[in-house]
N, C-alpha and C positions, 0 to 999 in steps of 0.2 A: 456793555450790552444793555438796552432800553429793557426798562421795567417792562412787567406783562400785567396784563389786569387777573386780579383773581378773579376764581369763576366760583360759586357759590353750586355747591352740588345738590342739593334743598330742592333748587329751581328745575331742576333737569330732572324727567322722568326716570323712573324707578329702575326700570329694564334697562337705560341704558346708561347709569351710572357707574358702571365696574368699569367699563369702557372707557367712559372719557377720565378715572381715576387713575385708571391706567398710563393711558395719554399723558394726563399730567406726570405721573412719576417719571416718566421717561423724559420729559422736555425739562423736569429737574435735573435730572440727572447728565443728561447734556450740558445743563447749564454749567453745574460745578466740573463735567470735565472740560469745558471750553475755559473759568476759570482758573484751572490750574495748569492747564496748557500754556496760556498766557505769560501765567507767575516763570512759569519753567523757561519759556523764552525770552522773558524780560534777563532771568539769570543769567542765560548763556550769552548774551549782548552783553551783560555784564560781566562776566568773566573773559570776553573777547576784549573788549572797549574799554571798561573800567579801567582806574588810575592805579589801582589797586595788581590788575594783572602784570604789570612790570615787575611788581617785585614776585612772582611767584618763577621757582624755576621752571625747566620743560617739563621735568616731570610732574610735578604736580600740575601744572595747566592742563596737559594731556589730558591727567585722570581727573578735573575737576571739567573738563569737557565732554571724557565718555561716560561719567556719570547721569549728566546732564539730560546730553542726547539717549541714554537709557533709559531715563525717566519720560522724557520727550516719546520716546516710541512708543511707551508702556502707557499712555496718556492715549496715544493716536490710535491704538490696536482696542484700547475701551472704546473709542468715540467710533469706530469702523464694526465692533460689535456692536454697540448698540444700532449704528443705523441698519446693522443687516436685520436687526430684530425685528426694524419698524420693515420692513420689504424695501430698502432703499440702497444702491448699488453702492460698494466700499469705495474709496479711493485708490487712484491705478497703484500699482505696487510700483516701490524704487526698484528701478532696474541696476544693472550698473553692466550693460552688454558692453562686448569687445574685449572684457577685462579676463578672459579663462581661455590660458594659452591654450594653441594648439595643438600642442605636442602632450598635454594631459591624457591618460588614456578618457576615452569613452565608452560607456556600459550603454547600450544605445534595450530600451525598453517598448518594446512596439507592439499597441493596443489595442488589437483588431475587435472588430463589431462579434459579439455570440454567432451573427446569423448574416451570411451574405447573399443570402434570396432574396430580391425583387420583389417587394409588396406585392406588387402589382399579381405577382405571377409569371413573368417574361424572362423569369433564369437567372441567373447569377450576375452580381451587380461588378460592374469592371472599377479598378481604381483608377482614380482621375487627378489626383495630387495628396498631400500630407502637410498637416502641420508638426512643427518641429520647437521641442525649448528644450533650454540646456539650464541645468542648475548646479549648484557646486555643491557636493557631497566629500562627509570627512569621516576616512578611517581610523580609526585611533593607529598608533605603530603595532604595528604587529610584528611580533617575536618568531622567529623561528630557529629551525636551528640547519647546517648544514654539513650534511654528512658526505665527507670524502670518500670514494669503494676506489682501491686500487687492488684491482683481479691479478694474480698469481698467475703466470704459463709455464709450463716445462713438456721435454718433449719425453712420449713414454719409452721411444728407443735407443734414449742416448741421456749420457749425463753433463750436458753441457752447461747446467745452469737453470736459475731460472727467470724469466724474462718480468718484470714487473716494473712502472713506471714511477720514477721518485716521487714523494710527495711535496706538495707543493709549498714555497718558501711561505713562514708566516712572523710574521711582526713578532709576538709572542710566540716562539717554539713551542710547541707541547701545550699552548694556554688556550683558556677557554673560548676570549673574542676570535672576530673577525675583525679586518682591517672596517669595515663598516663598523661593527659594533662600537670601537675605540672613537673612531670618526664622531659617534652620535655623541658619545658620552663628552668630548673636547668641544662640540658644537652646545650644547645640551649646558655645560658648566659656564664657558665664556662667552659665546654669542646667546644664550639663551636665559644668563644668569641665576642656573640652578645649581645649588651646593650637590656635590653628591652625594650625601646624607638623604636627600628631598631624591633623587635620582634611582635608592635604594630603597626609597619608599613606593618610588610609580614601579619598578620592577616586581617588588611583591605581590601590588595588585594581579598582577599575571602570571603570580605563581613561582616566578624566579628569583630566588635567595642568592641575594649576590650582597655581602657586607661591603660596606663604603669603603672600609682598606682596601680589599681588592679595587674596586674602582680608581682607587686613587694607584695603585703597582697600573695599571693600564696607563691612567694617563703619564707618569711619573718616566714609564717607559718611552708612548710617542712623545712625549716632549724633550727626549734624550736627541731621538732620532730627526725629530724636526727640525732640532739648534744648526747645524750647518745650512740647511734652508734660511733662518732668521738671519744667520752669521753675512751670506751671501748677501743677503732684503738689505741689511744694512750698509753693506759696501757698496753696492747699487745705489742708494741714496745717497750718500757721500761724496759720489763722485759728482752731483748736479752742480749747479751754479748759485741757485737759493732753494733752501729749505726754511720749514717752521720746525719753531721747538717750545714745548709750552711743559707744563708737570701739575699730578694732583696728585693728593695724598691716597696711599695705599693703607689703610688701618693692619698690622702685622700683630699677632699672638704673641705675648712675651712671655715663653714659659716660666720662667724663673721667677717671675713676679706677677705672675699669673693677671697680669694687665695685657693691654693691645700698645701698642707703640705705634707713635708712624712713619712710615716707611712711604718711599713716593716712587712712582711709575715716569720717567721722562719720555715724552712722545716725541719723535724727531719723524718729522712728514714732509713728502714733495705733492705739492700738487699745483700741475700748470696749467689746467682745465681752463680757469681761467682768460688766459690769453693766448688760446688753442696749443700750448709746448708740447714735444714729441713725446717727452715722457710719460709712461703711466706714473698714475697716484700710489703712493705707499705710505706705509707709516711705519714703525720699529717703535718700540715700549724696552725703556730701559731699566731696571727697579736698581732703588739703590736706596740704604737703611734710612737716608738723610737727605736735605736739600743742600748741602754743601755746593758751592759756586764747582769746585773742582770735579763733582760730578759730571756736571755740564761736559766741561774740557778732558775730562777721560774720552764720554761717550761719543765726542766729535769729532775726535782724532783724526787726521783724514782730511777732513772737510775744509776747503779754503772758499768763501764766498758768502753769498748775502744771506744770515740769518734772521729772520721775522720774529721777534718776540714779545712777551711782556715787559716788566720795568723791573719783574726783580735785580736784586743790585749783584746776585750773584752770577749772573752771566756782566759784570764785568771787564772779569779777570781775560774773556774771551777775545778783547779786543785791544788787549796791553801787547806792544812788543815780543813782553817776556813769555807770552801764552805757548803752551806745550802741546807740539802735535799738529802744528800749523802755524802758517802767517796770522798776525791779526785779521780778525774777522771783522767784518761792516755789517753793521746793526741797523737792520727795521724796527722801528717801533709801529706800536697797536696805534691807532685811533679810538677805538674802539673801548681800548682801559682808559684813553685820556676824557671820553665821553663820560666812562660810567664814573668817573670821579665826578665830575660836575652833577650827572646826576642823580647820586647820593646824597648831596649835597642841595639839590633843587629838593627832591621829596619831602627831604627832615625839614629845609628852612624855608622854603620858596622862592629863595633869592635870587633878586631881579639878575645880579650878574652871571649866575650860573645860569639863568636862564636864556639870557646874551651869548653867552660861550655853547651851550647847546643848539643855537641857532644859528649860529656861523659854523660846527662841525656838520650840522643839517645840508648846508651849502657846498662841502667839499662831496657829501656821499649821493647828493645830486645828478654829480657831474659823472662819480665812479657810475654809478645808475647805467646813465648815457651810454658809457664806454666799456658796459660787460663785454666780453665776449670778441672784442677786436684784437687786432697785434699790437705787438707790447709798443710799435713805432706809433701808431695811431692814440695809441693811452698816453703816452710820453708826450707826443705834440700837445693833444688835449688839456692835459696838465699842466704842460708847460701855460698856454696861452691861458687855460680857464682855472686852474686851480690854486698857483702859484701866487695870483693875487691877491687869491683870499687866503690863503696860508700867510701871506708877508702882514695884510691887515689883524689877522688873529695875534701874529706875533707883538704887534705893534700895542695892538688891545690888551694882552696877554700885561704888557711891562706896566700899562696904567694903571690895571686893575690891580697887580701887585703892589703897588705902592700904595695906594688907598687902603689893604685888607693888612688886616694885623697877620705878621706869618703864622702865629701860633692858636691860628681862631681854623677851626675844618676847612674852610675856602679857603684862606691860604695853603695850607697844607697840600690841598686838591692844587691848586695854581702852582708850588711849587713845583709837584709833581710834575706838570708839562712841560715847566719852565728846565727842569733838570733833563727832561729826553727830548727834547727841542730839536738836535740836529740827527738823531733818531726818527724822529715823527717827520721828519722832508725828507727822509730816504726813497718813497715810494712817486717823488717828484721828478726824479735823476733815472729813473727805471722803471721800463714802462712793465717788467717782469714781476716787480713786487705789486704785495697788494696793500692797500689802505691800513687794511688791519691783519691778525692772525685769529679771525673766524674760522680760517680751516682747521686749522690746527685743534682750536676747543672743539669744533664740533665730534670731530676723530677720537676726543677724548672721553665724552658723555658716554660711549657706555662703559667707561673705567668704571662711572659713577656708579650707573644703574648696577653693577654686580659689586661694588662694593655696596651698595645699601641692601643687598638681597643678601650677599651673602656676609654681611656685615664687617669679615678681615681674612685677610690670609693667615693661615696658620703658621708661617715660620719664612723667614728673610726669604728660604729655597721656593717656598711656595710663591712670594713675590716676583720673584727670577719665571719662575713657570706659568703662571699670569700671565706677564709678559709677553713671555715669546709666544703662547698660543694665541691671546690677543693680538701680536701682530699680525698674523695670518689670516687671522679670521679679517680683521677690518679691513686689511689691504684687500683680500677677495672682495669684503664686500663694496668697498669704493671702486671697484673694478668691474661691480655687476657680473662677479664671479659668486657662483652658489659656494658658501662654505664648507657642508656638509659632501657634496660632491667632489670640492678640490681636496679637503683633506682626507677623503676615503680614497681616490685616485694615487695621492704623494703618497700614502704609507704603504700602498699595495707596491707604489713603482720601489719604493725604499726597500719594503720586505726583499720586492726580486732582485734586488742588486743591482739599481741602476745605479750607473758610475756618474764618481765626484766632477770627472770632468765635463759632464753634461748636466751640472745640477741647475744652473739657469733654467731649465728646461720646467724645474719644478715649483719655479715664482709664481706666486697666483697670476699678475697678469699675462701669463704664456698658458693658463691653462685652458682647453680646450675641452668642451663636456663628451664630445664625442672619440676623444682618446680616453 
């Protein structure tokens, strides 16, 4: 911002020095918030752009963004005060029209004139159009409670009985929730990552003493009742042609030694969105107290076809002859983990070769770019013609730079690593169905993360088990652009009434329908 000349207030008449004193305080004061406006979005460029932002995960980037932009606003709403001070019109407000569905109710508020006479005197002014805006308004949840009346009849001239309507089936017999209630609280813990410790505290606010044991007998119960829903999610996936499988750590309470162990969640997901495939997207969460390889081969059982994974060496066993529960399985590997080795390796050292191998990976996801969103034959040729050659040159790259790098220096170790899932990483060459990497899969997995840093661990193996299966629910609804809290308040009303096993397909997120 150009310097301003000072004004010497000496010179300037008596009467009208408050004035321009004035004046200047305010054009300071603009000045330092144009200042720190500045500072604030040089940050955010920096937290976008900076070399620095790679290493931060999603979640922190997120909140080191809405930080940012909070302060940005809070900066903008000074600078829009002050200039209403000076009589100077604010800046237009961010809209964000088109985005408040229709189906929202509307409280519609309409603000007639005190007085509809005619200045003039010539009678009543007729309407001639209206202006109309819409804003988004939030009620906190509100509690109620719902009271069942089932009226008694009999007749006074006979004793036939008396006539009265059964009460109606509920999830909890004789218990407090509603199929709603239970809904919020399973939405509330896993899609919303609140403990229900935190859950029994926002109840209090509103007067309602409900201890977290109880809350936990609620969920403890719909998660009983849900498991043949999950049981089915997973046979459904099973039966596809490729799936992803990825695992994180579940932090689990060990009472006995009064420490957390860890215990891990395995994510087994289809998603052919893709390269347009018939199937819906799902995912299934398996908990199990350890990463043992046989893990894997329990929870696959079933499954014969192309699996998309990382490099752990415990999904080897998955692809031996002797593998239980199936034919050997054909293995995708990531790109994706062969990338982030190299560039573990570029950050710490800057080396020119990892820098080489990150710019030939740059060259294959190019090409994926190109060919989002076609049939798996159009990806297949593509790959064929444009990928294939630069995969055979990487390979080629791959064996020189191995010889030049001591194995037991980090870049070898990184180069080994490709070097050992070599005919893993060209799977996605042969098949226009796989994808380059298993980004689906981790992304399906991050809000494991998010509720396990909220709620820090599960209390007991069972509670990892029950994780799980609501977790998959919840995320398959929502990769389906299915509402969560709507499907699972639906399934357990349809469960309470006795909808039968043989129609349970009916109650997979992607068959749900909000207007059933």
């Amino acid at each position: 911002m150009p310097s301003t000349v000072a004004i010497d207030l000496s010179a300037i008449p008596a009467d009208q020095r408050d004035a321009v004193a004035a004046l200047l305080r305010e054009r300071d004061a603009l000045k330092e918030i144009n200042r720190r406006l500045e500072h604030l979005v040089a940050e955010l460029n920096h937290a976008v752009h900076g070399k620095r932002s790679e290493k931060l995960s999603e979640d922190e980037r997120q909140l080191a963004f809405e930080d940012l932009e909070t302060a940005i606003a809070e900066v903008e709403e000074s600078q829009d005060t002050q200039l209403c001070s000076e009589g100077k019109p604010r800046r237009p407000a961010r809209r964000n029209r088109g985005n408040l569905p229709k189906d929202l109710p509307r409280i519609e508020r309409v603000i007639e004139p005190d007085n509809l006479q005619c200045p003039c005197g010539c009678g009543v002014m007729h309407k001639i159009g209206e202006d109309r805006t819409e804003r988004l308004d939030i009620v906190p949840a509100q509690l109620c409670v719902i009271v069942t009346v089932r009226p008694k009849y009999a007749c006074r001239a006979c004793t036939d009985g008396v006539t009265q309507m059964p009460a109606p089936a509920h999830l909890i017999e004789g218990g407090l929730p509603t199929e709603g209630a239970i809904a919020h609280v399973l939405v509330a813990k896993y899609a919303d990552h609140l403990p229900l410790h935190r859950q029994s505290q926002i109840l209090a606010r509103s007067g309602i003493d409900i201890h977290r044991s109880t809350l936990a007998d609620w969920v403890g119960t719909a998660a009983f009742h849900l498991a043949p829903v999950v049981d089915r999610l997973a046979e459904h996936l099973k039966v596809s042609t490729k799936l992803f499988m990825d695992e994180t750590t579940a932090p689990v309470l060990d009472p006995g030694r009064g420490k957390t162990k860890t215990g891990y969640l395995w994510a087994l997901a289809r998603d052919d969105r893709a390269w347009g495939g018939d199937d819906p997207p799902g995912v299934v969460f398996f908990y199990a107290p350890d990463r043992r390889g046989e893990n894997a081969e329990t929870f696959l059982r079933g499954f014969d076809g192309v699996l998309q994974l990382d490099g752990y060496q415990g999904y080897n066993r998955l692809t031996r002859p002797s593998r239980k529960g199936g034919e050997p399985i054909r293995v995708a590997h990531c790109w994706a983990h062969a990338r982030r080795k190299l560039k573990e390796v570029f950050d710490r050292d800057g080396s020119e070769i990892a820098a080489e191998g990150l710019r030939r990976i740059a060259e294959f996801y190019r090409v994926e770019a190109d060919i989002r969103g076609t049939a798996p034959g159009q990806r297949l040729s593509a790959r064929q013609a444009r990928t294939a050659p630069l995969v055979a040159n990487f390979g080629e790259w791959l064996q020189k730079q191995r010889l030049r790098v001591s194995a037991k220096s980090r870049l070898g170790e990184k180069l080994a690593y490709i070097h050992r899932h070599w005919d893993g990483l060209q799977t996605f060459l042969h098949d226009g169905r796989v994808e380059i990497d298993s980004n689906s899969v981790e992304n399906l997995i991050r809000p494991i993360a998010l509720n396990r840093k909220n709620a820090l661990f599960a209390g007991h193996d069972e509670g990892g088990r029950t994780w799980g299966r609501i977790a998959s629910l919840i995320e398959t609804a929502k990769i389906n652009n299915v509402e969560p809290f709507a499907y699972l308040k639906a399934t357990l009303e349809a469960i309470a009434g006795g909808h039968p096993k043989s129609r349970i397909d009916e109650l997979l997120p992607w068959n749900f329908k909000p207007s059933s």
